[in-house]
Residue, then its C-alpha position, 0 to 999 in steps of 0.5 A: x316217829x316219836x314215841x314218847x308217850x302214846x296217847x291213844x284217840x286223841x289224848x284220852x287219859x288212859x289210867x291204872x287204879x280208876x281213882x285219884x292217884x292212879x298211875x298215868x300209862x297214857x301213850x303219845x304218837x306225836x300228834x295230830x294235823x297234817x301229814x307225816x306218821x304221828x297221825x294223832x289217831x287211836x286203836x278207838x278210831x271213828x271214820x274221820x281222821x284228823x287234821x290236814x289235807x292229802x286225802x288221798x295220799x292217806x287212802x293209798x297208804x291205807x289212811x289213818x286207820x291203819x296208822x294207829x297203835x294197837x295193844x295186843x298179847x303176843x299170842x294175838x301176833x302169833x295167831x297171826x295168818x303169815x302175810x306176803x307182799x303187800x298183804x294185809x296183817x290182821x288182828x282181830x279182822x282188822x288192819x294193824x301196822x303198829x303194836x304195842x305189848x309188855x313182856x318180860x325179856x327171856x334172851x338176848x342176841x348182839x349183833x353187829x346191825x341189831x340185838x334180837x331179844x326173846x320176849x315172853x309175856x304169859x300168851x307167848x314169845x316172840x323175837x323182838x329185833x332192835x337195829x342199832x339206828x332205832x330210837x332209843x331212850x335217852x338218845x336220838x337216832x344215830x348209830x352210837x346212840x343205838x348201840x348204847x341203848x342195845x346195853x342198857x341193863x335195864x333192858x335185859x334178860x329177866x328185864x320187863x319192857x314195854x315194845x312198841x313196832x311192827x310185825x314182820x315175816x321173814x321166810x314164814x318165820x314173824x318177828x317185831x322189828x322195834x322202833x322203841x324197848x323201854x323198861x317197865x319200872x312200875x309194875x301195875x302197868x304189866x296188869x294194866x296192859x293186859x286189861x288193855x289189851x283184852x278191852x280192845x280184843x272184846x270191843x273190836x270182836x263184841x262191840x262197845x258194851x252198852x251203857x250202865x242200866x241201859x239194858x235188861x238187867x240193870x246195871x252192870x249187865x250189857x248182854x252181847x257187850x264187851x263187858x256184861x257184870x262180872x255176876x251174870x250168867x256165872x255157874x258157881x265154879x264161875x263166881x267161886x273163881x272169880x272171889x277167890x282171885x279177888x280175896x287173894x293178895x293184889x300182886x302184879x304176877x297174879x293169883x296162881x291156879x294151885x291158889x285157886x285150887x287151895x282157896x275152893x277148898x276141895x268145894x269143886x272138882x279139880x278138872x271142872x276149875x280147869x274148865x272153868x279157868x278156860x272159859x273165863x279167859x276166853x270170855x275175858x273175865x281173866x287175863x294170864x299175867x307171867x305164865x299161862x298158871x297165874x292170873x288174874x281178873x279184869x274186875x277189881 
């Protein structure tokens, strides 16, 4: 399987920065048509699954569907249910089989099959096991090759990477055993993975959000919607947040709560920001960014 670049839904052009000049974090699965694991498909699927024959072969495999590439959170895979056997394994009440996640490595283990590596990205860690005849960067799929990309430095310890495979369970325990580990070298693709990540969370739990102006409201609010305006229906604790995060310096590591805290100016109690903070992650308004104290907003 290639995994050169992942595009997700049929080459959609997924970039950072909204405008001219974004950074392009677009992916590649090897494309569709016909058989074969690069099904060409995308975690925005429809019914269809495109290109060639072997219908039926791709329903027993669980079709194309199935096939495609997901971006998750870690603690997403850690809130997984443990599967055995051929037991389904399910985000957000569907099946996925591949992952993708940015993390930055907090330990590594050589050996003499595989290296594990520890890799945490603010929701959670999770092992990440590397086998020496795994595609790597810059080589193919031979034993020395692996073994070589298993020392890169630039998939070390403090290291940020981008991880893309499957979720495993080994004696209750889970793990992802890797099919790639490729550095991150710029870093607005940490925050670009968390809105992502958290835009496909809300579609597939929310449904689609509805079209600007479509709803009561006017635009910008979409009731019920993954993304309903970032003004509607907040308290001020909500909003007070929200600006604050948006005036601070824009920096891949985030806004700090104690940030936070200082720029309210004492305007609302302490415990209250803390609920509020809560409520906005889990409404998906915020995303944690390198630990659980730094954040982020999914609004501009």
């Amino acid at each position: 399987m290639n995994y050169d670049g992942l595009s997700y839904g049929g080459g959609q052009d997924f970039s950072y920065g909204g405008g001219g000049g974004g950074q392009d974090f677009s992916y590649d699965l090897g494309g569709g048509g016909g058989g074969g694991e690069g099904s060409g498909g995308g975690w925005m699927n429809s019914g269809g699954g495109g290109g060639g024959g072997g219908g039926d072969d791709n329903k027993a495999r669980g079709g194309y569907k199935n096939q495609t590439l997901r971006p998750v959170t870690i603690k997403q895979l850690s809130e997984v249910p443990v599967a055995t056997g051929d037991m389904p394994i399910l985000v957000d009440g569907e099946e996925i089989k591949q992952v993708t996640f940015v993390g930055v490595v907090r330990n590594v283990s050589p050996m003499s099959v595989n290296v594990t590596y520890l890799v945490e990205d603010g929701t959670g860690k999770i092992d990440v096991r590397m086998w020496l005849n795994s595609s790597s960067e810059g080589g193919g799929s031979g034993g020395g090759e692996g073994k070589d990309h298993m020392l890169d430095p630039a998939i070390a310890t403090g290291k940020y990477v981008r991880v893309y495979g499957e979720l495993k369970f080994f004696n209750n325990a889970r793990h992802v055993n890797a099919h790639k580990i490729r550095a991150v070298t710029d870093h607005n693709e940490i925050a670009y993975h968390g809105l992502e990540a958290t835009y496909v969370h809300l579609v597939k739990t929310r449904g689609p959000a509805a079209a600007a102006g479509a709803a009561a409201g006017g635009p910008g609010h979409a009731p019920g919607g993954a993304f309903a305006g970032a003004g509607s229906g907040l308290s001020p604790v909500h909003a007070a947040i929200l600006d604050a995060i948006k005036q601070a310096p824009r920096s891949p590591e985030g806004v700090s709560i104690d940030a936070i805290q200082a720029a309210l100016g004492g305007r609302f109690h302490s415990g209250d920001v803390t609920a509020a903070v809560d409520w906005l992650i889990g409404e998906g308004h915020l995303f944690t960014t390198i630990d659980e104290n730094h954040l982020q907003s999914l609004y501009p």
